[in-house]
PDB file of N, CA, C and O in Angstrom:
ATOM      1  N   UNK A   1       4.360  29.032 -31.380  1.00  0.00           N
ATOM      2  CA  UNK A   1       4.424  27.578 -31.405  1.00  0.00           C
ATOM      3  C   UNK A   1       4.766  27.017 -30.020  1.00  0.00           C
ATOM      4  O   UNK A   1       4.173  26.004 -29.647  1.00  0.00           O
ATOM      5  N   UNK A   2       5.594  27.547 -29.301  1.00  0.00           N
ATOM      6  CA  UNK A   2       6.760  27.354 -27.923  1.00  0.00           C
ATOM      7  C   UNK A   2       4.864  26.828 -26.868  1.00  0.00           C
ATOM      8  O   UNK A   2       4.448  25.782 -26.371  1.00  0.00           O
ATOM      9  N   UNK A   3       4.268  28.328 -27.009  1.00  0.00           N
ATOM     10  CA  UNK A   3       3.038  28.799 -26.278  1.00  0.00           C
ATOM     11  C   UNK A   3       2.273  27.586 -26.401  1.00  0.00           C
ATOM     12  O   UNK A   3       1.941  26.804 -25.509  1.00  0.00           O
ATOM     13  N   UNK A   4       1.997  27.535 -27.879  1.00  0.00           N
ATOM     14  CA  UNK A   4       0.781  26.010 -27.740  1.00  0.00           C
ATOM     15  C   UNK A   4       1.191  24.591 -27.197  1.00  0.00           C
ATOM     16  O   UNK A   4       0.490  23.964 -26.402  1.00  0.00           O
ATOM     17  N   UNK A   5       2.178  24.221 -27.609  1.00  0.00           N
ATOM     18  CA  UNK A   5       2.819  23.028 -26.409  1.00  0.00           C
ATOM     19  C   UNK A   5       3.410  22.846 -25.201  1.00  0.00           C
ATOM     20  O   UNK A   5       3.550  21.768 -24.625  1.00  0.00           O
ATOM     21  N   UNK A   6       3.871  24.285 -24.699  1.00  0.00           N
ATOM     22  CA  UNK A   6       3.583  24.395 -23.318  1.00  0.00           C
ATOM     23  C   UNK A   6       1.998  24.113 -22.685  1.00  0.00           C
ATOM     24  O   UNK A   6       1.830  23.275 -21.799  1.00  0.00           O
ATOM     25  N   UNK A   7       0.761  24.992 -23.306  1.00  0.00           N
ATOM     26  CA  UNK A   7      -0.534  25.059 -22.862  1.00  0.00           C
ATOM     27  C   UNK A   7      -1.039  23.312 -23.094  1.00  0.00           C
ATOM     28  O   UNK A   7      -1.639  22.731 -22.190  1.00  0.00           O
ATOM     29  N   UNK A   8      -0.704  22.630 -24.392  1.00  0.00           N
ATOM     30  CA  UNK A   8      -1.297  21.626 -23.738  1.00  0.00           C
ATOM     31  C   UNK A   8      -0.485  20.893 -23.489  1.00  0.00           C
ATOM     32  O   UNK A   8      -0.795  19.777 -23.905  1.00  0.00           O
ATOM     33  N   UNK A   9       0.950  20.922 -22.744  1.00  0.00           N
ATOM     34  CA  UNK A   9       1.428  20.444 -21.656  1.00  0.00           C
ATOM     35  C   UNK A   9       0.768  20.348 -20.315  1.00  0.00           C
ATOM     36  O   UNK A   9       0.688  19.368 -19.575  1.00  0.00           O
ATOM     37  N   UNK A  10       0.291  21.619 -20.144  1.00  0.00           N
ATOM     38  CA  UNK A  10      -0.423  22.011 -19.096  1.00  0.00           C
ATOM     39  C   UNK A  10      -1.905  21.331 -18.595  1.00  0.00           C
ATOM     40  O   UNK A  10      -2.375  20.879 -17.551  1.00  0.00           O
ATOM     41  N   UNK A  11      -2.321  21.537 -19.944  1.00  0.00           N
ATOM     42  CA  UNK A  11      -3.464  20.736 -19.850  1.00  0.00           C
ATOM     43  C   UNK A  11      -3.774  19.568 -19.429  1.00  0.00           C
ATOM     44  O   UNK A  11      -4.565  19.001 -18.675  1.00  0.00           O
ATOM     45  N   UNK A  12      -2.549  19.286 -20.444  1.00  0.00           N
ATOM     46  CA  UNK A  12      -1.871  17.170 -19.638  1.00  0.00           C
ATOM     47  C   UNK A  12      -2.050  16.832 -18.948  1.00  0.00           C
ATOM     48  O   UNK A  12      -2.620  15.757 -18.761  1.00  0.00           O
ATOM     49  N   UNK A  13      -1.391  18.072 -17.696  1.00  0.00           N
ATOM     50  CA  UNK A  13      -0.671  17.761 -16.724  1.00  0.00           C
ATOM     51  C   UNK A  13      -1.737  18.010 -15.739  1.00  0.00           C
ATOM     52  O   UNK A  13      -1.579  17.528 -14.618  1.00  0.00           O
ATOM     53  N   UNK A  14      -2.873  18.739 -16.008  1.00  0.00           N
ATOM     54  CA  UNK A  14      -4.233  19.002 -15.109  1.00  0.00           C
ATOM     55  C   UNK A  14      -4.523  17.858 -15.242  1.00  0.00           C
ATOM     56  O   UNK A  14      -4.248  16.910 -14.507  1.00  0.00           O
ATOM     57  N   UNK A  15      -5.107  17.885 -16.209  1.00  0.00           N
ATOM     58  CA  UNK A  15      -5.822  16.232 -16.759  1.00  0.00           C
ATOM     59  C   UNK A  15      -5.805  15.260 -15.456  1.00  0.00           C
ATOM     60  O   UNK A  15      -6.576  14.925 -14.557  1.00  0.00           O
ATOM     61  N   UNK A  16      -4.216  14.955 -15.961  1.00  0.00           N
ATOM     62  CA  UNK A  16      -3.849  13.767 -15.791  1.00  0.00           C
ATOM     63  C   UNK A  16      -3.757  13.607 -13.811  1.00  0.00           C
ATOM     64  O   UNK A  16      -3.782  12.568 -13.150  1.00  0.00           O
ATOM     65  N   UNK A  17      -3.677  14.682 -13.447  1.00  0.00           N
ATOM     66  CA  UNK A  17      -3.380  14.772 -11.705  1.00  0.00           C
ATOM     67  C   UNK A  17      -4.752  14.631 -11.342  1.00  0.00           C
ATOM     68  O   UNK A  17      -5.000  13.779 -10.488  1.00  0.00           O
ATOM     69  N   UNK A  18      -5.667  15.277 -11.805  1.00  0.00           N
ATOM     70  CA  UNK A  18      -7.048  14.831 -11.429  1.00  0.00           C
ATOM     71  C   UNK A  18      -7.640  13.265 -11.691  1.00  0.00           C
ATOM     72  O   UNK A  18      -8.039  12.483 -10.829  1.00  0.00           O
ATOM     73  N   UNK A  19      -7.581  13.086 -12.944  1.00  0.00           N
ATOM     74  CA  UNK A  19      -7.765  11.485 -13.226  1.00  0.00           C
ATOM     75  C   UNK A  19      -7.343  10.448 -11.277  1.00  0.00           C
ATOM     76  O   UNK A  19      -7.952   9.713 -10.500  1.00  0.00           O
ATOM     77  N   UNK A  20      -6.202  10.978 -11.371  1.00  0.00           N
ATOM     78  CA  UNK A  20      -5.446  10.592 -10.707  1.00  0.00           C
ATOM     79  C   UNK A  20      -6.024  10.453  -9.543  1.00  0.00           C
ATOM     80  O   UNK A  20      -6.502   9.347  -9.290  1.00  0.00           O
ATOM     81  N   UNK A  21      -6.112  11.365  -8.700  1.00  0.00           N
ATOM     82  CA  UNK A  21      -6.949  11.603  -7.611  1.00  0.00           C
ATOM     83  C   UNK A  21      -8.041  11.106  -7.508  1.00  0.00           C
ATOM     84  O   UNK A  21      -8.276  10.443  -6.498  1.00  0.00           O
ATOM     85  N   UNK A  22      -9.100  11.281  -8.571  1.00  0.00           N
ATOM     86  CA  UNK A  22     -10.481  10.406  -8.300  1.00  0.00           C
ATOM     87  C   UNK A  22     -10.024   9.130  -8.531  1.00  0.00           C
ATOM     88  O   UNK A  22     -10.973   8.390  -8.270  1.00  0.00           O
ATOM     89  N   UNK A  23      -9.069   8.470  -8.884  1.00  0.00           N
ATOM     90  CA  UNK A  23      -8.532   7.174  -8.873  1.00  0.00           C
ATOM     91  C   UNK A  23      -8.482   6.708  -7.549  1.00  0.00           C
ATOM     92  O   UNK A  23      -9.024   5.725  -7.044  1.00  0.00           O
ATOM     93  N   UNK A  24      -7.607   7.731  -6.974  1.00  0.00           N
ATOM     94  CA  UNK A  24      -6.864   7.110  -5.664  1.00  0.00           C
ATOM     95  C   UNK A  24      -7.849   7.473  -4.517  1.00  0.00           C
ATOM     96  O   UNK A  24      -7.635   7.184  -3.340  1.00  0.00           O
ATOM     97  N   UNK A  25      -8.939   8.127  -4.967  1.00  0.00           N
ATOM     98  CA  UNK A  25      -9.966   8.521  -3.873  1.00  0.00           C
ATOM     99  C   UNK A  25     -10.763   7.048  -3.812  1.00  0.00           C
ATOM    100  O   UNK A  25     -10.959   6.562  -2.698  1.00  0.00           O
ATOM    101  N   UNK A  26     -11.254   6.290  -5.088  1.00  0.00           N
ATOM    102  CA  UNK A  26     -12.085   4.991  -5.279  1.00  0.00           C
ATOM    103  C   UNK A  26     -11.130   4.519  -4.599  1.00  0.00           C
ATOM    104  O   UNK A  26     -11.374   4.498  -3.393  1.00  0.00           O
ATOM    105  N   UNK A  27      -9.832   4.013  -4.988  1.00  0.00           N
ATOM    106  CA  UNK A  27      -9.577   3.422  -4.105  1.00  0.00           C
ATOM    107  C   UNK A  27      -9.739   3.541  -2.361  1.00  0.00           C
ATOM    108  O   UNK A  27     -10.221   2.571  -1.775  1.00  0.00           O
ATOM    109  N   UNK A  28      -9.571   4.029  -2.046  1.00  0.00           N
ATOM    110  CA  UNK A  28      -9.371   4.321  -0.630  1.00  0.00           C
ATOM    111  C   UNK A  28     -11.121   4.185  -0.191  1.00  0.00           C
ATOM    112  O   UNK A  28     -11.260   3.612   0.890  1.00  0.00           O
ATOM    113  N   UNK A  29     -12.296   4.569  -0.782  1.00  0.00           N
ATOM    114  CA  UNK A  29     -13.548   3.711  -0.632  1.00  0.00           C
ATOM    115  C   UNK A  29     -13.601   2.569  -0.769  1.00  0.00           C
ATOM    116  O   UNK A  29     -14.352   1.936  -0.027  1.00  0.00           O
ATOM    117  N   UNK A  30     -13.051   2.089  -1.475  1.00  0.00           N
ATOM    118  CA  UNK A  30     -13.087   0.178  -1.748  1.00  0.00           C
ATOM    119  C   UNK A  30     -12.653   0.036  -0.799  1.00  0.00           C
ATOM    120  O   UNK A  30     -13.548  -0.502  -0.148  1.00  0.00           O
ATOM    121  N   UNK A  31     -11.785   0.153  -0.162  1.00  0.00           N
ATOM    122  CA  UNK A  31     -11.067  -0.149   0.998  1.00  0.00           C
ATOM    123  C   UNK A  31     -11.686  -0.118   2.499  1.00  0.00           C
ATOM    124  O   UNK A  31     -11.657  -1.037   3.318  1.00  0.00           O
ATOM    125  N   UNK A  32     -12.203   1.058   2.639  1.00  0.00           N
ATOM    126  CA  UNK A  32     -12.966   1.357   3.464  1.00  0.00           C
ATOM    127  C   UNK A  32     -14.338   0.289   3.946  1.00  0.00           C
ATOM    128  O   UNK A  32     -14.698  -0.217   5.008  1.00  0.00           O
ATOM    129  N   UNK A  33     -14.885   0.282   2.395  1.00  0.00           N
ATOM    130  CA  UNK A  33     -15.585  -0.646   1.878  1.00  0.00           C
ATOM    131  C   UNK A  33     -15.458  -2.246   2.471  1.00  0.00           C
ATOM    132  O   UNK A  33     -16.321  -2.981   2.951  1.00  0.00           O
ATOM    133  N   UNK A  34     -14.123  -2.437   2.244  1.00  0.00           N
ATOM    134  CA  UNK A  34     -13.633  -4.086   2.449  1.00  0.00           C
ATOM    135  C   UNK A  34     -13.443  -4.564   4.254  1.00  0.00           C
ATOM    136  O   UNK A  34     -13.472  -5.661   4.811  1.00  0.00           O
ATOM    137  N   UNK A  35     -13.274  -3.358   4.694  1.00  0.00           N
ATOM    138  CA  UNK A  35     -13.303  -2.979   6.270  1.00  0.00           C
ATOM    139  C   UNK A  35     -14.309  -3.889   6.692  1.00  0.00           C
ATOM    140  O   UNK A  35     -15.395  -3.772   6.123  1.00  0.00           O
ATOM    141  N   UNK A  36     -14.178  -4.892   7.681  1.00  0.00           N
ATOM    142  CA  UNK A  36     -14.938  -5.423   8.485  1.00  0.00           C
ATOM    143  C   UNK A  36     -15.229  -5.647   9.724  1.00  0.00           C
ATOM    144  O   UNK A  36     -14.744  -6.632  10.280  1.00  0.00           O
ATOM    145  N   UNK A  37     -16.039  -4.819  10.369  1.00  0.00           N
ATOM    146  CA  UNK A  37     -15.999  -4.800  12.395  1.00  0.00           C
ATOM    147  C   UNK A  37     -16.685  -5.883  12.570  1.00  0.00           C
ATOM    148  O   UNK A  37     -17.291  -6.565  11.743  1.00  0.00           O
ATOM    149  N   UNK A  38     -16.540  -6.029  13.884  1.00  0.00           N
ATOM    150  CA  UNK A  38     -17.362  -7.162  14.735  1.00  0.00           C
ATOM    151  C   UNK A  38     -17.192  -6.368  16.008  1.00  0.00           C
ATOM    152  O   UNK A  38     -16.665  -5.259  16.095  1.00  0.00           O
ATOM    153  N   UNK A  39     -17.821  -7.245  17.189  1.00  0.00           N
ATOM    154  CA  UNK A  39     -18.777  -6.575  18.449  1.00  0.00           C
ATOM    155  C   UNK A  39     -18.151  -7.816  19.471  1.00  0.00           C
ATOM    156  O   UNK A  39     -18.467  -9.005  19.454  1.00  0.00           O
ATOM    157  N   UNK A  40     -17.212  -7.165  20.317  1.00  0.00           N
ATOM    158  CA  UNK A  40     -15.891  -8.120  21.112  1.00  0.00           C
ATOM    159  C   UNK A  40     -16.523  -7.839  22.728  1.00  0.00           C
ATOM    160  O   UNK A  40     -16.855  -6.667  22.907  1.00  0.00           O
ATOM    161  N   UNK A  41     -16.681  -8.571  23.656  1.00  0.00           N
ATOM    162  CA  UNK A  41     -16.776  -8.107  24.974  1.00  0.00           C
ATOM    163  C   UNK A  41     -15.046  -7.959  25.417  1.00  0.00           C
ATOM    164  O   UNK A  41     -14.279  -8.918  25.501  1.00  0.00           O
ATOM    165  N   UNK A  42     -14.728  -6.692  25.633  1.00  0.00           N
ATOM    166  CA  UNK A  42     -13.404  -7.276  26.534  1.00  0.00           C
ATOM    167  C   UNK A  42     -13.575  -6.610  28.011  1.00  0.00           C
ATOM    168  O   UNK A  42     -14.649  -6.151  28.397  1.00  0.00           O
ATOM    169  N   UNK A  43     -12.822  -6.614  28.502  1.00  0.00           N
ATOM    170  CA  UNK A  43     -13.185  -6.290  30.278  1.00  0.00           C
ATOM    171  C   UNK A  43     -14.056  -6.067  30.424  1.00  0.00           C
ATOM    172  O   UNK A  43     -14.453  -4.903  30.479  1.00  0.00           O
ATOM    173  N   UNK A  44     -14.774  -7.084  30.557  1.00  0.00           N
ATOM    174  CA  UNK A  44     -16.409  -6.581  30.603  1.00  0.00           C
ATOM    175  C   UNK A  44     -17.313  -5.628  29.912  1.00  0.00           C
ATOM    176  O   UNK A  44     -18.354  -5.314  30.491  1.00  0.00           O
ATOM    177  N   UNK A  45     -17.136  -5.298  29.142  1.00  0.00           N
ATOM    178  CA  UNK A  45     -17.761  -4.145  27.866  1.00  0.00           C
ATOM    179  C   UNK A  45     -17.546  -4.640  26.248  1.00  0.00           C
ATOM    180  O   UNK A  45     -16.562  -5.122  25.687  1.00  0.00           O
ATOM    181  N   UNK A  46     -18.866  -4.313  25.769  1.00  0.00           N
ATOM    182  CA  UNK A  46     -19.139  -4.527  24.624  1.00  0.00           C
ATOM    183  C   UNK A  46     -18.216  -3.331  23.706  1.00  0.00           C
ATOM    184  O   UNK A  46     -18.458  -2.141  23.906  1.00  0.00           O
ATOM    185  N   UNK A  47     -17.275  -3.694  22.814  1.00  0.00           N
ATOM    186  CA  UNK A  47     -17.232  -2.342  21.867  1.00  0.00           C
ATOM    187  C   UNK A  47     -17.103  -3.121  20.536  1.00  0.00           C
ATOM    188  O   UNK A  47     -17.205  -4.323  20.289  1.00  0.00           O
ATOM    189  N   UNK A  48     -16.904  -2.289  19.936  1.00  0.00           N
ATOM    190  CA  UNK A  48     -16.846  -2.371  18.011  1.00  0.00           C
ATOM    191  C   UNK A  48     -15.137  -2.281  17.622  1.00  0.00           C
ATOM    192  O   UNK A  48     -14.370  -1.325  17.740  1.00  0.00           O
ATOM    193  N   UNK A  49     -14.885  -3.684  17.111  1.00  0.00           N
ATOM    194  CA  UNK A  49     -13.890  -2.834  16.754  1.00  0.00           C
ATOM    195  C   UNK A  49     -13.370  -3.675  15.343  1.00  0.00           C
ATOM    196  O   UNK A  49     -13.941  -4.706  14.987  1.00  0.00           O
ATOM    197  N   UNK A  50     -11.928  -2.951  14.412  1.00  0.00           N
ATOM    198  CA  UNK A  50     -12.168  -3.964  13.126  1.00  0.00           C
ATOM    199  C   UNK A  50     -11.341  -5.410  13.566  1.00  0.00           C
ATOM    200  O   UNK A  50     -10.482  -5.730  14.388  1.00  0.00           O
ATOM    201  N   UNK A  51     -12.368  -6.253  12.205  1.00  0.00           N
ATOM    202  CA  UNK A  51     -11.623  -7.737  12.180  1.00  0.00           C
ATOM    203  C   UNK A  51     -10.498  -7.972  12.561  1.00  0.00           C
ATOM    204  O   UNK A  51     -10.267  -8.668  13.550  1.00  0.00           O
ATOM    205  N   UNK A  52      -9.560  -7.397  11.798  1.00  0.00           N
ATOM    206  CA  UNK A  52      -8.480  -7.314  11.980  1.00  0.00           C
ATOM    207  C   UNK A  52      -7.300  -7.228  13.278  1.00  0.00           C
ATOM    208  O   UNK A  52      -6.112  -7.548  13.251  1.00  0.00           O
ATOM    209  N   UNK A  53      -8.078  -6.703  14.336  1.00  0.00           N
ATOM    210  CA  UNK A  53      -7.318  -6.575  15.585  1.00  0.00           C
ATOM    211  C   UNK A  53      -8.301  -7.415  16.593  1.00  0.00           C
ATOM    212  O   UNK A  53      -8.396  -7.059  17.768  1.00  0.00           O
ATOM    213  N   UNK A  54      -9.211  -8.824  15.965  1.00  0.00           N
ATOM    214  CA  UNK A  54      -9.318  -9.746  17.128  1.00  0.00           C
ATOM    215  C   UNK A  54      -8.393 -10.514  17.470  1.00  0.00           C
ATOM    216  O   UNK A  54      -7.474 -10.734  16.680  1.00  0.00           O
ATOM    217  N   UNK A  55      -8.426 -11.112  18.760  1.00  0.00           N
ATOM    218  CA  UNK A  55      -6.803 -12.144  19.594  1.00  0.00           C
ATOM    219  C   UNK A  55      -7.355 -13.063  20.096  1.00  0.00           C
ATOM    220  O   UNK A  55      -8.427 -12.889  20.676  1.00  0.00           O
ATOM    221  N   UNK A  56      -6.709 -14.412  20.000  1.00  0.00           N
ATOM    222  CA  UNK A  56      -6.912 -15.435  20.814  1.00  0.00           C
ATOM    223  C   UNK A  56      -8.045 -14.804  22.114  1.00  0.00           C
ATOM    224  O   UNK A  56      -7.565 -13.874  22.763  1.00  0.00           O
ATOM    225  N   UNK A  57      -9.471 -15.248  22.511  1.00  0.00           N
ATOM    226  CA  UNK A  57      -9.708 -15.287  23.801  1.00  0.00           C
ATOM    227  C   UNK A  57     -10.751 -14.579  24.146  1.00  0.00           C
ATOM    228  O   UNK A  57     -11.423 -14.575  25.177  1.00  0.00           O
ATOM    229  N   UNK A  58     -10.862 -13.548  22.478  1.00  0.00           N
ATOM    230  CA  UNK A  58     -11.839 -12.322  22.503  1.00  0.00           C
ATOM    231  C   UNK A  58     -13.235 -13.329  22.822  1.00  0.00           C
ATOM    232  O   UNK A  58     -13.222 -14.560  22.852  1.00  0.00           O
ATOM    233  N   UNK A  59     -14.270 -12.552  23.019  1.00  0.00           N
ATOM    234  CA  UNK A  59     -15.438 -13.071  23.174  1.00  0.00           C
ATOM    235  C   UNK A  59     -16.265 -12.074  21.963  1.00  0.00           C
ATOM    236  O   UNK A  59     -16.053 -10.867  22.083  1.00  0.00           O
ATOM    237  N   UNK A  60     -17.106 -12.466  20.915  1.00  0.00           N
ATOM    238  CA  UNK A  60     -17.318 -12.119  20.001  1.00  0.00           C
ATOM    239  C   UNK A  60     -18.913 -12.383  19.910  1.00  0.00           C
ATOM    240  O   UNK A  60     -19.396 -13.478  19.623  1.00  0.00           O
ATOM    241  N   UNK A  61     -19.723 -11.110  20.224  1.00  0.00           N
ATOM    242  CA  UNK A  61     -21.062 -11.036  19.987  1.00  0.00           C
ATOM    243  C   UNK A  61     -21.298 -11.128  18.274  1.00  0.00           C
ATOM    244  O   UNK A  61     -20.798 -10.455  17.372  1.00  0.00           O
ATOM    245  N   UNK A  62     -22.122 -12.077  18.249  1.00  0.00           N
ATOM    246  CA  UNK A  62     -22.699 -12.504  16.547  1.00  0.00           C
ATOM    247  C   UNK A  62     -24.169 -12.813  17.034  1.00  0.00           C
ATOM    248  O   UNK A  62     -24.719 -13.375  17.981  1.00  0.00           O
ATOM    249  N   UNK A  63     -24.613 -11.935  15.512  1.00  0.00           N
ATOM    250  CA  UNK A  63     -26.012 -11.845  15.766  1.00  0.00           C
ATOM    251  C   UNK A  63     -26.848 -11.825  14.183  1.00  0.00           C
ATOM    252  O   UNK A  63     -26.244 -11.587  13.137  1.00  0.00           O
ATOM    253  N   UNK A  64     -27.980 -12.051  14.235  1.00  0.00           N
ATOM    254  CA  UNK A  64     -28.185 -12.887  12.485  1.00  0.00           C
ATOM    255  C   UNK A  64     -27.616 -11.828  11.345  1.00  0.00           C
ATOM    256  O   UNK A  64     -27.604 -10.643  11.676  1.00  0.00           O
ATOM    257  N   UNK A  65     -27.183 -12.152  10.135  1.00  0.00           N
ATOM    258  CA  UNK A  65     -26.928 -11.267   9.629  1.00  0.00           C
ATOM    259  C   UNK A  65     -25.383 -10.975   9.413  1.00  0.00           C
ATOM    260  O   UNK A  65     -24.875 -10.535   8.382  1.00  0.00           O
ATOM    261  N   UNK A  66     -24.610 -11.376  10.837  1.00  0.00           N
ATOM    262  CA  UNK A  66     -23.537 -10.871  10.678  1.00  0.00           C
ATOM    263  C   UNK A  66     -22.259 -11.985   9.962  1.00  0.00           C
ATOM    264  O   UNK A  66     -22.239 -13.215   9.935  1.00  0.00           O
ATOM    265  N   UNK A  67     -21.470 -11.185   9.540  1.00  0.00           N
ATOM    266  CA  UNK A  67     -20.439 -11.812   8.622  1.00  0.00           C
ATOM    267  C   UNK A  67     -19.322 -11.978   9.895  1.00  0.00           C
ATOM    268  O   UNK A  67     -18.614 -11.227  10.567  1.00  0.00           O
ATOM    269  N   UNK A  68     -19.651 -13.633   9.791  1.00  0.00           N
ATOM    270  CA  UNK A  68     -18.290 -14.246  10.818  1.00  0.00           C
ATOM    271  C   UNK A  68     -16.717 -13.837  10.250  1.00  0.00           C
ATOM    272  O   UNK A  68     -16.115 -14.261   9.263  1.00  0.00           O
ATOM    273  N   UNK A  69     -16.428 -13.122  10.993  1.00  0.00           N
ATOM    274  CA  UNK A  69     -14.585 -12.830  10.452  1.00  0.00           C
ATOM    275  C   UNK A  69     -12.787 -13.544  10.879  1.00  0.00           C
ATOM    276  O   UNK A  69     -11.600 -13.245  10.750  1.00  0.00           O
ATOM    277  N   UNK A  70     -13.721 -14.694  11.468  1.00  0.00           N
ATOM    278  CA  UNK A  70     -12.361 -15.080  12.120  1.00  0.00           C
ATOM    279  C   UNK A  70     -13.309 -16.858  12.684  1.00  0.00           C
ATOM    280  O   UNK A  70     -14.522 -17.028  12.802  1.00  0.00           O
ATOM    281  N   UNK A  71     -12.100 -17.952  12.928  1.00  0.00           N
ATOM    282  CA  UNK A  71     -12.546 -19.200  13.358  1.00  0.00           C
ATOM    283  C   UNK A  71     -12.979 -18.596  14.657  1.00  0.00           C
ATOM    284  O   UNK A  71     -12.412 -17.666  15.230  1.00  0.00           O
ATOM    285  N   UNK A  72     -14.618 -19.570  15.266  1.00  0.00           N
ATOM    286  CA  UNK A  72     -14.620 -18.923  16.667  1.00  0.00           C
ATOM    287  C   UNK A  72     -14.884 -20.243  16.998  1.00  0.00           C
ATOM    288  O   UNK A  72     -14.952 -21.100  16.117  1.00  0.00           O
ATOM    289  N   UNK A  73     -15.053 -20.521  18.264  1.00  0.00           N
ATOM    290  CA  UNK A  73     -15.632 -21.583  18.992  1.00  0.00           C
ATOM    291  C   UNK A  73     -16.818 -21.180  19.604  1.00  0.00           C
ATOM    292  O   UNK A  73     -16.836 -20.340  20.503  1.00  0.00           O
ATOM    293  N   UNK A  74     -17.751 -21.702  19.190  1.00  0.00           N
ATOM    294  CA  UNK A  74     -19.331 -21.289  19.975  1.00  0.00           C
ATOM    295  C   UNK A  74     -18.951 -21.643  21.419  1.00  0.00           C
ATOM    296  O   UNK A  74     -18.477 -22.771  21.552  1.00  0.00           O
ATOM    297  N   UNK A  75     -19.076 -20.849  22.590  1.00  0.00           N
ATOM    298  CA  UNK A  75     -19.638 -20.996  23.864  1.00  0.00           C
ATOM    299  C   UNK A  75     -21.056 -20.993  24.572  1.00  0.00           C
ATOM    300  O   UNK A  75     -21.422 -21.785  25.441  1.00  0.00           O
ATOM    301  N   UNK A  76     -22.006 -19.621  23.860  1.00  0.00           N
ATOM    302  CA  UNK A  76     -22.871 -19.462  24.467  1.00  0.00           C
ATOM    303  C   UNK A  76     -23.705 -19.532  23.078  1.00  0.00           C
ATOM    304  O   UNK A  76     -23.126 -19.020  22.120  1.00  0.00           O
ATOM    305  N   UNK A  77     -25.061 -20.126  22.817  1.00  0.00           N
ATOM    306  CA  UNK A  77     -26.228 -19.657  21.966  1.00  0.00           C
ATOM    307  C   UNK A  77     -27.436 -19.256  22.508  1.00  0.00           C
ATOM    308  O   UNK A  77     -27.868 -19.780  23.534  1.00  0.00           O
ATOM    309  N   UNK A  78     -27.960 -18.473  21.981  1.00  0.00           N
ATOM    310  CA  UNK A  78     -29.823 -18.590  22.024  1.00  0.00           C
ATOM    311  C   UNK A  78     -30.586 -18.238  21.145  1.00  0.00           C
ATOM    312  O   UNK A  78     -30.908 -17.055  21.031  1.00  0.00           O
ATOM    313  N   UNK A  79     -30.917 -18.936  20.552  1.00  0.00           N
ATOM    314  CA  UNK A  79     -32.073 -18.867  19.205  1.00  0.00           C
ATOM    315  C   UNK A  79     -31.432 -19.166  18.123  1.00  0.00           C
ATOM    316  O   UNK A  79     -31.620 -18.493  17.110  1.00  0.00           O
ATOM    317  N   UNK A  80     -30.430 -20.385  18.130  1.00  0.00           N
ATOM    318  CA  UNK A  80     -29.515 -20.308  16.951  1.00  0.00           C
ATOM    319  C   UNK A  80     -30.316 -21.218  16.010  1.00  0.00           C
ATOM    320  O   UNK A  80     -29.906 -21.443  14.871  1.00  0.00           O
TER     321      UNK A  80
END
């Protein structure tokens, strides 16, 4: 008797840690997912980097298509 409710203790306890994990794996894709870069000139060079770490002053290449991530002030257009 001891044997069978230990085993599906066990079982539970697989179960339930895996559930778990592919849980916390979606999450961490959604997330990834929700991640949004943009395309900053700073010292003179173009790089990529996320939304999240633009600052007052950046200069921010946008081009059709792209999802504005922050208030900007237009300076330069062409073909808008």
């Amino acid at each position: 008797d001891g044997w069978a409710i230990i085993a599906v203790i066990t079982i539970n306890t697989g179960i339930g840690f895996f559930t778990e994990l592919r849980a916390v794996r979606s999450m961490e894709a959604l997330f990834k997912l929700g991640k949004v870069s943009t395309r900053v000139r700073r010292a003179g060079k173009i790089i990529k980097i996320d939304a999240e770490e633009l600052v007052p002053g950046d200069l921010v290449i946008i081009e059709g298509g792209d999802i504005i991530t922050a208030d900007l002030r237009i300076i330069q257009q062409s073909k808008l």
